[in-house]
C-alpha positions in Angstrom: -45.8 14.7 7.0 -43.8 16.0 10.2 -44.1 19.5 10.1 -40.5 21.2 10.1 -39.3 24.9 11.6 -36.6 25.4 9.4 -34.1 29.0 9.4 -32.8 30.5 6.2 -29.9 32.7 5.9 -29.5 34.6 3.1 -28.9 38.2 1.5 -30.1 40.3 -1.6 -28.8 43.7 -2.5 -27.5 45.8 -5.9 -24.3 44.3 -5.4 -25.4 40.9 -4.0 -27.7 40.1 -6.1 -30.8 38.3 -5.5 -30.2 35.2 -6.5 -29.1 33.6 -3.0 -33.2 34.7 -2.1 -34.5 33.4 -4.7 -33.3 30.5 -4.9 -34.2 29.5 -1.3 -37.6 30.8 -1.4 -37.5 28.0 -5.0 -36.2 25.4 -2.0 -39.6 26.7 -0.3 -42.5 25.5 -2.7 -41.4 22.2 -2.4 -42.6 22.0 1.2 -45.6 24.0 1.5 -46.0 22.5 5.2 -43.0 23.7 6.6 -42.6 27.0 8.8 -39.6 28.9 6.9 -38.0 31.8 8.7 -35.2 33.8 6.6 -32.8 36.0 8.4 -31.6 38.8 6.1 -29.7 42.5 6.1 -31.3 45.0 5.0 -29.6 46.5 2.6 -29.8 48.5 -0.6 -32.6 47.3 -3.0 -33.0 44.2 -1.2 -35.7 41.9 -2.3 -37.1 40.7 1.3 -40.7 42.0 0.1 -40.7 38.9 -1.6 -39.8 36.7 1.4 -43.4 38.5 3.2 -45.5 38.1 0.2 -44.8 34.4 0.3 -45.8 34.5 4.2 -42.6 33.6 5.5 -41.4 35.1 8.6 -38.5 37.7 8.1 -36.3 39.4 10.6 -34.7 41.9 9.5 -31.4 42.9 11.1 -29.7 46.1 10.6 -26.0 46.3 9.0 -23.2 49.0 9.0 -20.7 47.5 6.4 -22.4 48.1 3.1 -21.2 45.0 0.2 -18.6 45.1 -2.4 -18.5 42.9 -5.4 -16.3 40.1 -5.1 -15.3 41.1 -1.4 -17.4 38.5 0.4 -16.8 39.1 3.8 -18.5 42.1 3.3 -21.6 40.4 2.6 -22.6 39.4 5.9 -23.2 43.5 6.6 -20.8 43.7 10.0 -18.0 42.3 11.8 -18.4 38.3 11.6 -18.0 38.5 15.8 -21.5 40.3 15.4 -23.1 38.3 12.7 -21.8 35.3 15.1 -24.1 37.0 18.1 -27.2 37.5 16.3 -27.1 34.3 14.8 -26.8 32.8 18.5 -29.7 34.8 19.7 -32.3 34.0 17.1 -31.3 30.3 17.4 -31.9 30.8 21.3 -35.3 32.3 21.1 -36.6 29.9 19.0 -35.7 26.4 18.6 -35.2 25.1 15.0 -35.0 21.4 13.0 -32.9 23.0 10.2 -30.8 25.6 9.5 -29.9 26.6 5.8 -26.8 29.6 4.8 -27.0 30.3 1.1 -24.3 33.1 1.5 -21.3 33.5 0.3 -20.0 35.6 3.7 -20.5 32.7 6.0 -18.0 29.9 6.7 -17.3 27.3 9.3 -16.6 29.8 12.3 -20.4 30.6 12.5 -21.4 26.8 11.0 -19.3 25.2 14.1 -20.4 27.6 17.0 -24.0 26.4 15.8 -23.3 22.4 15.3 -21.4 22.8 18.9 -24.4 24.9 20.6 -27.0 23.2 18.9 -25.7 19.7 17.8 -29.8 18.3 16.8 -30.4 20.9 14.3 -29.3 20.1 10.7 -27.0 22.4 9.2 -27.3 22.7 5.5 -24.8 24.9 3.4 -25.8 26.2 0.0 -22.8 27.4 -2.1 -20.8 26.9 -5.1 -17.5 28.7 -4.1 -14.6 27.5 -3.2 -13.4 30.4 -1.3 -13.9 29.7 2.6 -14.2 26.1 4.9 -17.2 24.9 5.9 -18.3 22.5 8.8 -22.3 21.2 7.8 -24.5 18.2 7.9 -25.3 18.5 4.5 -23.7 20.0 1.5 -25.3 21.2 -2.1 -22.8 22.4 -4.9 -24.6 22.2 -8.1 -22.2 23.4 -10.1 -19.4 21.2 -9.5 -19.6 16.7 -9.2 -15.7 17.1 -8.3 -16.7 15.8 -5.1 -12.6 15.5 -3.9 -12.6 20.0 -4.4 -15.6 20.1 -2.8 -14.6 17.7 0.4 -11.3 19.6 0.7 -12.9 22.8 1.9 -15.3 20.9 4.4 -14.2 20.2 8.0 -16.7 17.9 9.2 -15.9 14.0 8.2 -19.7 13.0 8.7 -21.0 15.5 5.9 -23.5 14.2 3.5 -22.8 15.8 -0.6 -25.4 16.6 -2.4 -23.3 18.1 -5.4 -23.9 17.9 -9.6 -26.7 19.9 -11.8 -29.6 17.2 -10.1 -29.0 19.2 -7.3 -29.9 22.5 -8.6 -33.0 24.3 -7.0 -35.2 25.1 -9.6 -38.5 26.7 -9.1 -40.9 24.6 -9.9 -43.0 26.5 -12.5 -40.4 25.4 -15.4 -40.4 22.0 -14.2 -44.0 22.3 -14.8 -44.2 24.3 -17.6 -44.5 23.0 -21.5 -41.4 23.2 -23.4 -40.9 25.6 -26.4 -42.0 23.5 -29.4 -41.0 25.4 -32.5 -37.5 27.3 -33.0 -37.4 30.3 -35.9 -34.2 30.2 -37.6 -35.3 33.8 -38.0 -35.0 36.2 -35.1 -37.8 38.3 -34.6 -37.7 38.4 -30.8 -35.1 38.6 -28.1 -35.5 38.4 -24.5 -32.4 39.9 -22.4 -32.2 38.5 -18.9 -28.9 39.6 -16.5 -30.5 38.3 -13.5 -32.0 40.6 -10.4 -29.3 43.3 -10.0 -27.1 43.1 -12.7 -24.2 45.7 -11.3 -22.0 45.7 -14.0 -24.8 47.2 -16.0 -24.0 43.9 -18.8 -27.9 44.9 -20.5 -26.7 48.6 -21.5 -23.6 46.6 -22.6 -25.8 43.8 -24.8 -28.0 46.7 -26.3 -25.4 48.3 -27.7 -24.0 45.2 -29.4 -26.9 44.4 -30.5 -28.6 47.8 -32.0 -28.0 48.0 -35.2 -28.9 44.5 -35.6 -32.2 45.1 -33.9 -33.2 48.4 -36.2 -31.7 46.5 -39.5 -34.0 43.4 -39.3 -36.8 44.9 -37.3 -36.5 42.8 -33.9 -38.2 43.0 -30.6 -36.6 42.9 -27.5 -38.0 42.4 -24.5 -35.9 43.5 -21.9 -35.9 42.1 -17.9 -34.9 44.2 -15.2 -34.7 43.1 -11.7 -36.1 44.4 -8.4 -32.5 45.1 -7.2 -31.2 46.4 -10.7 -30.0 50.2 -10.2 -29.2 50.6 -13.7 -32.5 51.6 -15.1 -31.9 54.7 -16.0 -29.4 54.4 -17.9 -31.4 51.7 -19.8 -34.5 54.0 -20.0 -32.3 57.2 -21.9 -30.7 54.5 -24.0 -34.3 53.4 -25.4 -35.9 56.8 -25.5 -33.0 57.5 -28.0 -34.7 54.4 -30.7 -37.6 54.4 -32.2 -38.0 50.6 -32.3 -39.3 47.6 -30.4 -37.6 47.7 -27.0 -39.7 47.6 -24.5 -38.7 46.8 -20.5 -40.1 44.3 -18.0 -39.7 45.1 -14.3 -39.6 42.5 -11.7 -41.5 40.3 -14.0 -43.2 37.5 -12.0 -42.1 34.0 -12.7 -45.2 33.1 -14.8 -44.5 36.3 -16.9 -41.0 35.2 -17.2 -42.1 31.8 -18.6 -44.1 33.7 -20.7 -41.7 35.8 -22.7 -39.2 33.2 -22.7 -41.5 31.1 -24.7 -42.4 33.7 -27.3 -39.4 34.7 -28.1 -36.5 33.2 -30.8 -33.2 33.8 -29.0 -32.2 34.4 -24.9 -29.5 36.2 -24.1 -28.5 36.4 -20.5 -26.2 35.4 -17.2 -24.6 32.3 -16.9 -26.7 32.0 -13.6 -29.7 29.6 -12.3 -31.8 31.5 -15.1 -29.1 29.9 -17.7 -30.9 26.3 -16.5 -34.2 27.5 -16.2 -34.3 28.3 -20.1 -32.8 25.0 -20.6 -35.8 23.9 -18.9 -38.3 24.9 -21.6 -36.2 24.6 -24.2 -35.6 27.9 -25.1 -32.0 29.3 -27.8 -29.9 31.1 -25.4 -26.4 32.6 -25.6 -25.0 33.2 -21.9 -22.6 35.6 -20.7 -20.1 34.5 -18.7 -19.6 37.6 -16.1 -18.8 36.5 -12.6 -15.8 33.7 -11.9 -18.3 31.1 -10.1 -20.9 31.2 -12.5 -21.8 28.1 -13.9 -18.4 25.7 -13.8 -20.5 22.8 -15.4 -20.9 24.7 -18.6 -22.9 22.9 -21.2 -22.8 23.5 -25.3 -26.4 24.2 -24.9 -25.6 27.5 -22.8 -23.6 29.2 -26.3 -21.4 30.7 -23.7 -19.6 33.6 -25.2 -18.1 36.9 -23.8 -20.1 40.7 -24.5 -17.0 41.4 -27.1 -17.8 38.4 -29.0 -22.2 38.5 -28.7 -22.5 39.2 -32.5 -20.4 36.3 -33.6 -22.1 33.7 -31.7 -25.7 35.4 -32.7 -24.4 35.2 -36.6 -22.9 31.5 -36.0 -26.6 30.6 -34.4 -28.7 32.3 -36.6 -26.6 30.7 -39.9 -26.9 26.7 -38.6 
């Protein structure tokens, strides 16, 4: 196989998130030959220790706009002139086949300047917003097959679409990994996952829903808090308070993850990647829909509810 020098563009943070990382360093285990270098700010509770332990290369570049949620221009960490210019420079210094943006600050301005300046490298565009143009070789929406939405915010005629829940980039651990084989109609376990950083604090929010259920039918929850998460405090004064099972996981490894997931009776968490990753193995989930773009191809399997409405759709499940 050809080996391939490929760039990555992407960001994690407490706002951000960190599932723009890891979902490219997923794209990464399927070509264990390649050279991957990733490109990322460095901002606050980033999770680009992850990027080094996989031995990619990282650069690191500095930032002096700090993210907001739902303001996604701020995600790029500067002016877009200077996220332009050191762009250019890297992709000057060292020549690449492909170049991949999984960031939701990035649009055709910077995609163009590249195709124009360097017209043999691929461009690839990871995103699943409809908020900004884009001008790429290759385009992956999973979460949308309306190909005509997805072709009106694209500039470049000759784009190939790579969009619909096929296309999702899924590390490959639950595509390996047994199914679960027996569903309780009982609960006696509950796994909460809200993802890497969580801002909105939505665990503090389940746990309190959820507490008096917990201590009336003697349940244990295992709770998952990401690398980037800056809510653990709060989650830490709200156990020490109970004197049952909750007990936290923090920045559980993926075959940790798999782990709990299939040991427990009922998944609560995001309407994110990790939503398909318990469909994967199979595993009773109710997801929380809590950011606009999450999920648009929602399936019944999902139990998508609101945090208002989280003991009505436990009841409805645990009374089938």
């Amino acid at each position: 196989e050809i080996n391939m020098n490929i760039l990555i563009r992407c960001d994690s943070s407490n706002i951000i998130g960190t599932g723009h990382v890891m979902r490219c360093l997923n794209y990464t285990e399927y070509f264990p030959d390649y050279d991957f270098t990733f490109v990322c700010r460095d901002f606050n509770m980033n999770i680009s220790s992850k990027i080094v332990e996989k031995n990619h290369t990282l650069i690191l570049l500095k930032h002096n706009i700090e993210p907001e949620i739902n303001n996604y221009r701020s995600w790029i960490g500067c002016n877009y002139t200077d996220e332009i210019d050191d762009i250019i420079k890297i992709l000057e210094e060292t020549q690449y086949d492909k170049i991949i943006f999984d960031h939701y600050g990035i649009d055709y301005l910077l995609e163009k300047e590249i195709k124009n300046r360097f017209n043999n490298t691929e461009l690839i565009v990871i995103s699943d917003i409809f908020d900004y143009n884009h001008y790429c070789d290759i385009f992956i929406n999973y979460n949308t097959d309306n190909i005509l939405a997805v072709k009106s915010i694209n500039l470049n005629e000759n784009t190939e679409y790579h969009i619909g829940v096929e296309n999702i980039i899924i590390n490959k651990k639950f595509k390996e990994s047994r199914k679960k084989e027996k569903i309780n109609s009982k609960i006696k376990s509950i796994v909460i996952n809200m993802g890497g950083a969580d801002p909105a604090n939505y665990i503090l929010k389940v746990l309190y829903k959820i507490n008096n259920y917990v201590s009336t039918n003697d349940i244990t929850v295992n709770i998952v808090v990401g690398k980037s998460n800056n809510n653990i405090e709060s989650i830490n004064q709200f156990i020490k308070t109970k004197n049952y099972n909750y007990i936290i996981h923090y920045d559980v490894n993926y075959d940790n993850l798999i782990d709990l997931y299939l040991n427990t009776d009922l998944a609560i968490g995001s309407l994110s990647i990790t939503a398909y990753e318990r469909l994967f193995l199979n595993i009773p989930q109710i997801c929380l829909k809590i950011v606009d773009n999450q999920l648009i191809q929602q399936l019944k399997e999902f139990n998508i509810t609101n945090i208002d409405n989280l003991m009505d759709k436990i009841n409805e499940l645990t009374s089938l």
